[in-house]
Rosetta silent file (secondary structure, phi, psi, omega in degrees, C-alpha in Angstrom):
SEQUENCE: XXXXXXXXXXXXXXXXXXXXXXXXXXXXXXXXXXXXXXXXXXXXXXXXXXXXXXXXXXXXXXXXXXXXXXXXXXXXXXXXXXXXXXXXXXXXXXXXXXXXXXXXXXXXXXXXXXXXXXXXXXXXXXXXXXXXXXXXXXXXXXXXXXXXXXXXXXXXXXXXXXXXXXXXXXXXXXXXXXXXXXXXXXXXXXXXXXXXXXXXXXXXXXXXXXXXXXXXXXXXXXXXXXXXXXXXXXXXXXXXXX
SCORE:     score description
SCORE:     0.000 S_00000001
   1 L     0.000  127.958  159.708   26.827    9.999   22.485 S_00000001
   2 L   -21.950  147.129 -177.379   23.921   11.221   20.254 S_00000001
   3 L  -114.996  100.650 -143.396   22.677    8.654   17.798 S_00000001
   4 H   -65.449  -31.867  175.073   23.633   10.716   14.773 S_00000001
   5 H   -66.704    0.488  165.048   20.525    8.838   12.889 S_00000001
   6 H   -92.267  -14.420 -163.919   18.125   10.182   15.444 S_00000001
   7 L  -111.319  115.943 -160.420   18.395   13.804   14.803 S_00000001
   8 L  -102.365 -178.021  155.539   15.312   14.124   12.603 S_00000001
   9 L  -143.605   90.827  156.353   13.873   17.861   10.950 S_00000001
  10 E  -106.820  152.475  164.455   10.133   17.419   10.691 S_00000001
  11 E  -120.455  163.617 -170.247    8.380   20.300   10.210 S_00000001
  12 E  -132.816  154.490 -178.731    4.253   20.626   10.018 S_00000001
  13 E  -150.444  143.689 -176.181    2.168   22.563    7.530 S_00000001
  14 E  -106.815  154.425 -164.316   -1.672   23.200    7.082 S_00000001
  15 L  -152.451   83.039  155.082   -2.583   23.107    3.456 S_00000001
  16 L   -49.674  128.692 -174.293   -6.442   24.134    3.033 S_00000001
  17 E  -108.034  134.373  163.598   -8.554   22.130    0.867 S_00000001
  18 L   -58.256  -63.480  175.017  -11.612   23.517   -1.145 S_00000001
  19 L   -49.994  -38.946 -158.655  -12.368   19.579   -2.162 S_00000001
  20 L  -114.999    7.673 -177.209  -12.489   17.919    1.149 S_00000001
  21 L    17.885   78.802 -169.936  -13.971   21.167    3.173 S_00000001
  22 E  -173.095  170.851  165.983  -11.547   20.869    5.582 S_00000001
  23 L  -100.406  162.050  164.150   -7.494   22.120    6.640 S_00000001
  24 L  -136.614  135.599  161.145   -5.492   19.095    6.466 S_00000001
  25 E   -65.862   75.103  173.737   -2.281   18.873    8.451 S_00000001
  26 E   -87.940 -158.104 -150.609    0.749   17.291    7.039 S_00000001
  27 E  -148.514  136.741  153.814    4.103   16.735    8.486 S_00000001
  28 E  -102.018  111.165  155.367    7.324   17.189    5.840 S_00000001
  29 E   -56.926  117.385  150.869   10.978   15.284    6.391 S_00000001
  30 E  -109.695  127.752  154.499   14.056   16.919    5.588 S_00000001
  31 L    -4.560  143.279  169.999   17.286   15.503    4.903 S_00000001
  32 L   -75.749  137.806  168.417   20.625   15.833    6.970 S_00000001
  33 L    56.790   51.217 -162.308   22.373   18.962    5.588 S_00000001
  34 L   -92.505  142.812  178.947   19.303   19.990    3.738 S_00000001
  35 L  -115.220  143.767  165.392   20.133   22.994    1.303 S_00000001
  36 L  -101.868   14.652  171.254   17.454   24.768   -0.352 S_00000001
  37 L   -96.278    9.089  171.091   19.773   25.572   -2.726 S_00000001
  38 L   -94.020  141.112  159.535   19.730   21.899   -3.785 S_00000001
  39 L   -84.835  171.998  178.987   16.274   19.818   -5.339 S_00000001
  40 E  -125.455  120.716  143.396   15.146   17.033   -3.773 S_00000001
  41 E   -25.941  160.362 -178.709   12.700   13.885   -4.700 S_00000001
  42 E  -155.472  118.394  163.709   10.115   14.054   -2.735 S_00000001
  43 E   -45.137   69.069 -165.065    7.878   11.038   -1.091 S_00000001
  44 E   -71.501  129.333  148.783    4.077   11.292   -0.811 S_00000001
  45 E  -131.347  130.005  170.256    2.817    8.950    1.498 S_00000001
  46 L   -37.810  137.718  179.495   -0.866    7.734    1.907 S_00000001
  47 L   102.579  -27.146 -121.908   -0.868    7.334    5.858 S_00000001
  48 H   -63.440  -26.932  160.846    1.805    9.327    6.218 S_00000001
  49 H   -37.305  -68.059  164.879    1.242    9.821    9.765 S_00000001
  50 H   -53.093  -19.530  171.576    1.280    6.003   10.346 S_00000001
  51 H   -60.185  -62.844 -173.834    4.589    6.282    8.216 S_00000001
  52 H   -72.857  -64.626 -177.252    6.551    8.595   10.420 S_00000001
  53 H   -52.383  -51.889 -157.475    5.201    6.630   13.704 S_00000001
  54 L  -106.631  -57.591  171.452    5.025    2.849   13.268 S_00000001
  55 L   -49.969  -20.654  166.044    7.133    2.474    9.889 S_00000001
  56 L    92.484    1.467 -134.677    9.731    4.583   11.527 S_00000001
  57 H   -64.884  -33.467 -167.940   10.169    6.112    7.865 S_00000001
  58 H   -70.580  -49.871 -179.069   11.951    9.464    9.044 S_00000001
  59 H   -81.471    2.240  165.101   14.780    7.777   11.140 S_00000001
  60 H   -70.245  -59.328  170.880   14.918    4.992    8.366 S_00000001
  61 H   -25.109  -71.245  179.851   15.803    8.007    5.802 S_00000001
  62 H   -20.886  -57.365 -145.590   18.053    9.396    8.013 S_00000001
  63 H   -83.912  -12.003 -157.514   20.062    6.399    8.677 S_00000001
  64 H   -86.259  -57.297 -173.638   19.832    5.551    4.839 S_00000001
  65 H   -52.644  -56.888  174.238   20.964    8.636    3.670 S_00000001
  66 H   -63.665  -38.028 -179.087   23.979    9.298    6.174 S_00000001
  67 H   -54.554  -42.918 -136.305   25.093    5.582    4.956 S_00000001
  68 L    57.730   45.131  155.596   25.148    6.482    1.529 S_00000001
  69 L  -108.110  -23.741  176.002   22.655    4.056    0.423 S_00000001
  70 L   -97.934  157.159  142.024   19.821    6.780   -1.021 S_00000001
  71 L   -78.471  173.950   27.686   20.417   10.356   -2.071 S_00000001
  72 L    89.089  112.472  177.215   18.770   12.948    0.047 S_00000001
  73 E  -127.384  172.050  163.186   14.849   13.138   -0.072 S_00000001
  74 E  -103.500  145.430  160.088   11.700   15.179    1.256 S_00000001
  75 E  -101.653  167.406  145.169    9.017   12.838    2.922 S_00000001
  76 E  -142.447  144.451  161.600    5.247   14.453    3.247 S_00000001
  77 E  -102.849  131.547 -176.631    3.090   12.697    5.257 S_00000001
  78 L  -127.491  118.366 -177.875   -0.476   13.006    4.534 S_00000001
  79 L  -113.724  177.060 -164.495   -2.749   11.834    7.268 S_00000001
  80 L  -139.135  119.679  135.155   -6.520   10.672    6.712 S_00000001
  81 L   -26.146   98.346 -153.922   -9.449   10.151    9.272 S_00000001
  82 L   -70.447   -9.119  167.644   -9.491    7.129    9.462 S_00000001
  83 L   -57.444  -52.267 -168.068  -13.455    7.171    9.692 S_00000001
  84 L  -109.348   49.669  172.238  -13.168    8.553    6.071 S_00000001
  85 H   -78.796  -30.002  179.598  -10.329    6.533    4.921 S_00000001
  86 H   -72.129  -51.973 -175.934  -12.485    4.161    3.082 S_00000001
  87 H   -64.147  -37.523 -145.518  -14.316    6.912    1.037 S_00000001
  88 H   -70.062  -52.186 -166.256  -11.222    8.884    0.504 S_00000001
  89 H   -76.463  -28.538 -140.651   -8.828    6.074   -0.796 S_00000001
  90 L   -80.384  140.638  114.961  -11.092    3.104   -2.055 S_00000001
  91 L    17.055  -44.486 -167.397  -11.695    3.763   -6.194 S_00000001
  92 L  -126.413   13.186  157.691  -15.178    3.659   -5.694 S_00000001
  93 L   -23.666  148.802 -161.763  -15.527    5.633   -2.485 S_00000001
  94 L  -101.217   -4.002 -179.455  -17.811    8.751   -2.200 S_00000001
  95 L  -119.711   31.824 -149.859  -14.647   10.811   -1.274 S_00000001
  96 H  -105.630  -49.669 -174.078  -11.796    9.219   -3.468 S_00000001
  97 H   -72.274  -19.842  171.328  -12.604   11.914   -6.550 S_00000001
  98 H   -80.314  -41.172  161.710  -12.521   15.288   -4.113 S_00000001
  99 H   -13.283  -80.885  174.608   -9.501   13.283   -2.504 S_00000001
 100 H   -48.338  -46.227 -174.346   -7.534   13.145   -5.521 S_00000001
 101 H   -63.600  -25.411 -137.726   -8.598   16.630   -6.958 S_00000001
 102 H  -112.214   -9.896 -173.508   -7.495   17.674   -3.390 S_00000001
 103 H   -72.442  -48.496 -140.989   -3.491   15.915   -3.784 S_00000001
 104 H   -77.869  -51.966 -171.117   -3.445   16.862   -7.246 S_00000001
 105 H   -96.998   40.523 -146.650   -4.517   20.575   -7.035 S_00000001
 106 H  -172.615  -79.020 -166.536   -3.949   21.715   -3.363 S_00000001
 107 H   -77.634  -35.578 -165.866   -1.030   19.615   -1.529 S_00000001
 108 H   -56.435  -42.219  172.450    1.280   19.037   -4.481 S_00000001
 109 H   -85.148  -39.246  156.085    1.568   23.043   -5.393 S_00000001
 110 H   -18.837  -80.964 -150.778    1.315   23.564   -1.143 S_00000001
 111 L   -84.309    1.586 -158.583    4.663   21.360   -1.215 S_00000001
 112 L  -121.518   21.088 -136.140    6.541   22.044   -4.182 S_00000001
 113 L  -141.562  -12.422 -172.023    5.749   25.698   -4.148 S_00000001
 114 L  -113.454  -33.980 -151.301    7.704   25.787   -0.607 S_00000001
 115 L  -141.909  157.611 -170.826   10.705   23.333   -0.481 S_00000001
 116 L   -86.446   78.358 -172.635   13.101   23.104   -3.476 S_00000001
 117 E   -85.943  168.059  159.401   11.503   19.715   -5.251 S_00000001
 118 L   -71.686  -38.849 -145.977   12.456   18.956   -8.902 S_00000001
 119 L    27.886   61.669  127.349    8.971   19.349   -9.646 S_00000001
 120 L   -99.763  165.924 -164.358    9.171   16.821  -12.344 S_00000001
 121 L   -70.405  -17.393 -160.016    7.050   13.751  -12.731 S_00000001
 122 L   -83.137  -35.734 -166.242   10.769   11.423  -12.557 S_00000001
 123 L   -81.797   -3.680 -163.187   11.246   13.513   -8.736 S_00000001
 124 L   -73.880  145.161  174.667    7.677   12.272   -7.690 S_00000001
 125 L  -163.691  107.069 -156.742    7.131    9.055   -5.508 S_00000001
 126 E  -114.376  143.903 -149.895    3.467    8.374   -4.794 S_00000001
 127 E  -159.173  116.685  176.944    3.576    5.841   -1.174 S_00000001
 128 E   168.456  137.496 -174.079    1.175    3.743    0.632 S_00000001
 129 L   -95.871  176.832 -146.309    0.167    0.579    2.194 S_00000001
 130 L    -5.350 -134.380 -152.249   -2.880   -1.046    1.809 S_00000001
 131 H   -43.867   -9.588 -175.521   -5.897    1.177    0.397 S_00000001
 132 H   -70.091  -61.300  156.415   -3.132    3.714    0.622 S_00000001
 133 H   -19.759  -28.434  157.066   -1.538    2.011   -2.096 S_00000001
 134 H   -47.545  -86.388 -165.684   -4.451    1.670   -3.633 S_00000001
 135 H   -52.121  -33.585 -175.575   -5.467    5.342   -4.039 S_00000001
 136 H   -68.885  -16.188  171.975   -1.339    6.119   -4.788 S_00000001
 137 H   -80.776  -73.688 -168.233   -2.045    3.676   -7.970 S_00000001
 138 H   -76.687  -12.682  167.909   -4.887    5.217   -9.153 S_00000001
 139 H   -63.654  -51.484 -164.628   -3.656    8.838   -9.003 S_00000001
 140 H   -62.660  -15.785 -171.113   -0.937    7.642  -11.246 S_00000001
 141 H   -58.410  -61.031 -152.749   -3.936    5.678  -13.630 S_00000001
 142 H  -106.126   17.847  167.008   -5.260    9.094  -13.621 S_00000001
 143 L  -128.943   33.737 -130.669   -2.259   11.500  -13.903 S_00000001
 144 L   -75.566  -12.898  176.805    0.560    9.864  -15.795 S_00000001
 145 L   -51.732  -67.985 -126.845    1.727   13.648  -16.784 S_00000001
 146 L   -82.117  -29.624 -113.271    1.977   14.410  -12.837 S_00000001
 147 L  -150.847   81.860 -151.746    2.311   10.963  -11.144 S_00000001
 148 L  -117.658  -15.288  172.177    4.859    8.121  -12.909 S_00000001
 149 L  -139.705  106.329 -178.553    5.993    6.323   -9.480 S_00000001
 150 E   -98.211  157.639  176.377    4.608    4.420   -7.127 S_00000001
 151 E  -132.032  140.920 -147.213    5.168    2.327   -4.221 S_00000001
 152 E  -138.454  152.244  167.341    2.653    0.235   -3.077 S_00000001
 153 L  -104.753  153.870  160.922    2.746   -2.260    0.522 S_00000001
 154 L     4.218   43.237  140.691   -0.049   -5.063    0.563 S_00000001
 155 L    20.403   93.562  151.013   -1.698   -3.013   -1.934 S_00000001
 156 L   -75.448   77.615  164.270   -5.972   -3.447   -1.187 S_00000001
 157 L   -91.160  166.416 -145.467   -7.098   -3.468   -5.065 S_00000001
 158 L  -115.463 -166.487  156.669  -10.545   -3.576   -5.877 S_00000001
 159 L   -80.924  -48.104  159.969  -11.783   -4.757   -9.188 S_00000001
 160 H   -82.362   20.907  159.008  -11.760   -1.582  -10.455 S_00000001
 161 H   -81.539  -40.868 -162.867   -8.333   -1.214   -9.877 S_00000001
 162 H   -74.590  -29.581  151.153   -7.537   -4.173  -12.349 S_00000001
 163 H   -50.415  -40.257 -155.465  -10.198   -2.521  -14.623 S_00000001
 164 H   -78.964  -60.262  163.307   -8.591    0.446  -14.557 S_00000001
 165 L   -72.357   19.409  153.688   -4.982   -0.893  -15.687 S_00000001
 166 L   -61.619 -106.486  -72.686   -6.845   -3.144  -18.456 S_00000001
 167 L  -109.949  -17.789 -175.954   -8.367   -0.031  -19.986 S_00000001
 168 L   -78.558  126.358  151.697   -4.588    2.104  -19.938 S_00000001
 169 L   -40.925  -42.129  168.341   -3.234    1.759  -23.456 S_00000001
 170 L   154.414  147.385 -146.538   -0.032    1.874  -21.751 S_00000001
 171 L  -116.553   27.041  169.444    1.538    2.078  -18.576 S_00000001
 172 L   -49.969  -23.090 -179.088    5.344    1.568  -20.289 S_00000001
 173 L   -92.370    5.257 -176.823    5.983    4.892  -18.078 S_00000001
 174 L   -98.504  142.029  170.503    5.283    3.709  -15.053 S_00000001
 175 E  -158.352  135.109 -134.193    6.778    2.532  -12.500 S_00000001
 176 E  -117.499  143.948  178.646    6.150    0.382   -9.277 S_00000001
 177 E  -110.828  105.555  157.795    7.576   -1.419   -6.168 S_00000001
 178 E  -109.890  100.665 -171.131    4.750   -3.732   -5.038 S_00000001
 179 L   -84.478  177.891 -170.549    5.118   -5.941   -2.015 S_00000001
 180 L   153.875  111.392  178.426    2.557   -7.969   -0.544 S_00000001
 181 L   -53.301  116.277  177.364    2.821  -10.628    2.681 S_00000001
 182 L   -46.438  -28.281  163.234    2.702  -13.876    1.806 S_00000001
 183 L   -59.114  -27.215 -142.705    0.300  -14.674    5.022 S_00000001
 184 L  -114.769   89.028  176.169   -2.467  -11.901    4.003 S_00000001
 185 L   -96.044  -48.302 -163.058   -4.617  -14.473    2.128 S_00000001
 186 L  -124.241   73.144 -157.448   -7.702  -13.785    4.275 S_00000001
 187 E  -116.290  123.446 -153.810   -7.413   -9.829    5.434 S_00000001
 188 L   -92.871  131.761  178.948  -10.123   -8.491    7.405 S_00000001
 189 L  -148.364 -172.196  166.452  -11.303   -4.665    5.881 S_00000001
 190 L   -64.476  -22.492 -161.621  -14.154   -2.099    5.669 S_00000001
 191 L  -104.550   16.833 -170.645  -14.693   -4.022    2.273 S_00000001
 192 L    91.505 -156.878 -174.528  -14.912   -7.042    3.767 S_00000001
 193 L  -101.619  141.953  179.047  -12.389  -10.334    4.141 S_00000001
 194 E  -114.585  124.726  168.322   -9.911   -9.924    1.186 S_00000001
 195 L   -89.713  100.777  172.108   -7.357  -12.334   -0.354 S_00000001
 196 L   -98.263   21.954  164.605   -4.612   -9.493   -1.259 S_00000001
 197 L   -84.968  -64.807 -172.079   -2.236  -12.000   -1.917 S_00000001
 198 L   -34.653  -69.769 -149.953   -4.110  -13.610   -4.428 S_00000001
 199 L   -61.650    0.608 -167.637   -5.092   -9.733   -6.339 S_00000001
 200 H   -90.792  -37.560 -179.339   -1.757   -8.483   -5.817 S_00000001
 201 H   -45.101  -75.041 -169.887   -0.789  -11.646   -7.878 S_00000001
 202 H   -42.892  -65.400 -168.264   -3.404  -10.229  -10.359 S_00000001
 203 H   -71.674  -19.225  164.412   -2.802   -6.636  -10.585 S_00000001
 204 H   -53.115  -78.617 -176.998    1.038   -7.685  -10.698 S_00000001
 205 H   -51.484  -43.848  170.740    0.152   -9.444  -14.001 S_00000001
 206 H   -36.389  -51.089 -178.510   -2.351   -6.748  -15.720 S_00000001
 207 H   -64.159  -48.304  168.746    0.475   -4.432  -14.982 S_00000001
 208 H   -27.559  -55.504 -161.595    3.028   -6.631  -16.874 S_00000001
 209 L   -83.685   -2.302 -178.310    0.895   -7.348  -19.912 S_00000001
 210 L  -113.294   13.592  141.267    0.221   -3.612  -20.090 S_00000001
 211 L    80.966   45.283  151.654    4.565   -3.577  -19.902 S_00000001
 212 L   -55.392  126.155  155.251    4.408   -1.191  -16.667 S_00000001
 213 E   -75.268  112.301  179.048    7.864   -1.664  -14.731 S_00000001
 214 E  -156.443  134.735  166.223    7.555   -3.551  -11.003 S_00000001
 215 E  -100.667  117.468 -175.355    9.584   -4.586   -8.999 S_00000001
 216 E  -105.469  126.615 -172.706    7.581   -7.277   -7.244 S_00000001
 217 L  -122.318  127.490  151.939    8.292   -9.085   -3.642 S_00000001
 218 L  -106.525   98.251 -144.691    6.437  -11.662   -2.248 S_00000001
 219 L  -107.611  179.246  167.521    7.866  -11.454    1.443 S_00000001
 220 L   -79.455  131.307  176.185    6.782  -13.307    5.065 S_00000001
 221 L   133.006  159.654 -152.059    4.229  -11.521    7.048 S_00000001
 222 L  -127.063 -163.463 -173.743    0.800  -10.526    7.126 S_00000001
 223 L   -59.695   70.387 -167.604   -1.347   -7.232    6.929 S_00000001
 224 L  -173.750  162.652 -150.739    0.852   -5.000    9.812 S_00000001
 225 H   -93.630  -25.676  135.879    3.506   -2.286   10.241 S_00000001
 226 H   -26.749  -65.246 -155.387    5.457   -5.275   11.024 S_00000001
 227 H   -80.784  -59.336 -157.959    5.851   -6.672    7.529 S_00000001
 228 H   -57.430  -67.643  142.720    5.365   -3.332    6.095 S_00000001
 229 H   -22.577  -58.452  165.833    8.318   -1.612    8.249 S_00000001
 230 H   -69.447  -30.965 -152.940   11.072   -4.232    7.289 S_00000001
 231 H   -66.019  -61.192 -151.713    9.789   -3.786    3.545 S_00000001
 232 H   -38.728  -44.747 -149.390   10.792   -0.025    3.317 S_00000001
 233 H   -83.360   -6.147  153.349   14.093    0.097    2.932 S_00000001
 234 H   -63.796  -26.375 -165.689   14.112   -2.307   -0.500 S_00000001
 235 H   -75.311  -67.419  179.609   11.343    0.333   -1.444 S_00000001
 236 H   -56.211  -19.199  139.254   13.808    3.341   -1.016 S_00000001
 237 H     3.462  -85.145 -171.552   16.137    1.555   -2.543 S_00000001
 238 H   -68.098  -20.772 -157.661   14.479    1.040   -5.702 S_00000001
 239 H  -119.651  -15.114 -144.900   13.361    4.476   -5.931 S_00000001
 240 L  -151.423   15.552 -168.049   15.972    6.288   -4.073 S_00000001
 241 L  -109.994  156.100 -171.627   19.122    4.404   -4.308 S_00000001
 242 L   -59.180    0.000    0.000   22.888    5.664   -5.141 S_00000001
């Protein structure tokens, strides 16, 4: 018998960017019994490639969905080169402002312009582990109109991430699932060896005192698709649940 949680709908779309002088491919999820006379939430995720493969994220939905523990979402997947993953994502990166310029003004009207979204900032989910999480942070820093929820995995912030939510008057509208292994003390990057336990600690608190909403986990498990992979379905949960 078919494994009713197996029977996936991705479809792929090319969404030319002006900013990154380039096509970029992404991948969209649809829902079981998707109507397009219905809206949907809709998922960004940083990665997104690594999402659908090693996180599993499309047949997690499924099986979530069919359950009745979520309502009915769109994923997008957004994949990156991973050569220019560092500029695109990091904050201080040489490609992180054409990046952004390229979500904000290019894939976002691409996706919502196609598939029956809310298109409000509450139907919105911005999604991604380490720098993806990052860069999924700082769009919301720097869009709180467009961009009001995030979900962040072992998070890789920078200093000028924790500058960045200092400097917000307030981030009362925001709101964040951040997770972070209890193991990834000493995390090997482009940026060097990183203690994200420790800054996740940090940027956890910054966010607090600036009276952002997170939901914060400090789970077992290190930097990997492992840790990251059990995590989602508290994430969809939080963001996505009946």
């Amino acid at each position: 018998m078919e494994n009713k949680y197996l029977k996936r709908t991705i479809l792929k779309r090319e969404v030319k960017s002006s900013h990154l002088g380039e096509t970029r491919d992404i991948q969209i999820y649809l829902p079981p019994d998707y109507d397009e006379r219905y809206h949907y939430p809709v998922l960004y995720l940083q990665d997104g490639d690594d999402y659908f493969n090693l996180g599993r994220l499309a047949t997690r939905c499924n099986q979530m969905i069919l359950d009745g523990e979520i309502v009915p979402i769109i994923a997008v997947a957004v994949p990156v080169d991973k050569k220019k993953r560092t500029a695109e994502y990091s904050p201080v990166g040489e490609r992180n402002k054409r990046y952004k310029s390229f979500f904000l003004e290019e894939l976002i009207p691409a996706v919502e312009n196609e598939f029956p979204t809310g298109g409000s900032v509450e139907d919105r989910v911005l999604g991604g582990s380490s720098l993806g999480g990052t860069v999924s942070l700082h769009l919301a820093l720097d869009y709180p109109l467009l961009f009001q929820r995030v979900l962040s995995q072992s998070g890789a912030f920078l200093k000028a991430t924790l500058e960045a939510i200092r400097q917000s008057p307030d981030l009362s509208h925001l709101e964040i699932y951040q997770s972070i292994g209890k193991s990834e003390t000493a995390v090997s990057t482009h940026m060097g060896i990183l203690d994200l336990l420790t800054r996740n600690r940090e940027v956890h608190r910054a966010l607090q005192e600036q009276e952002a909403r997170v939901l914060y986990r400090e789970k077992e498990g290190d930097h990997t698709w492992g840790l990251w992979q059990q995590d989602l379905p508290e994430a969809l949960r939080f963001f996505f649940g009946k």
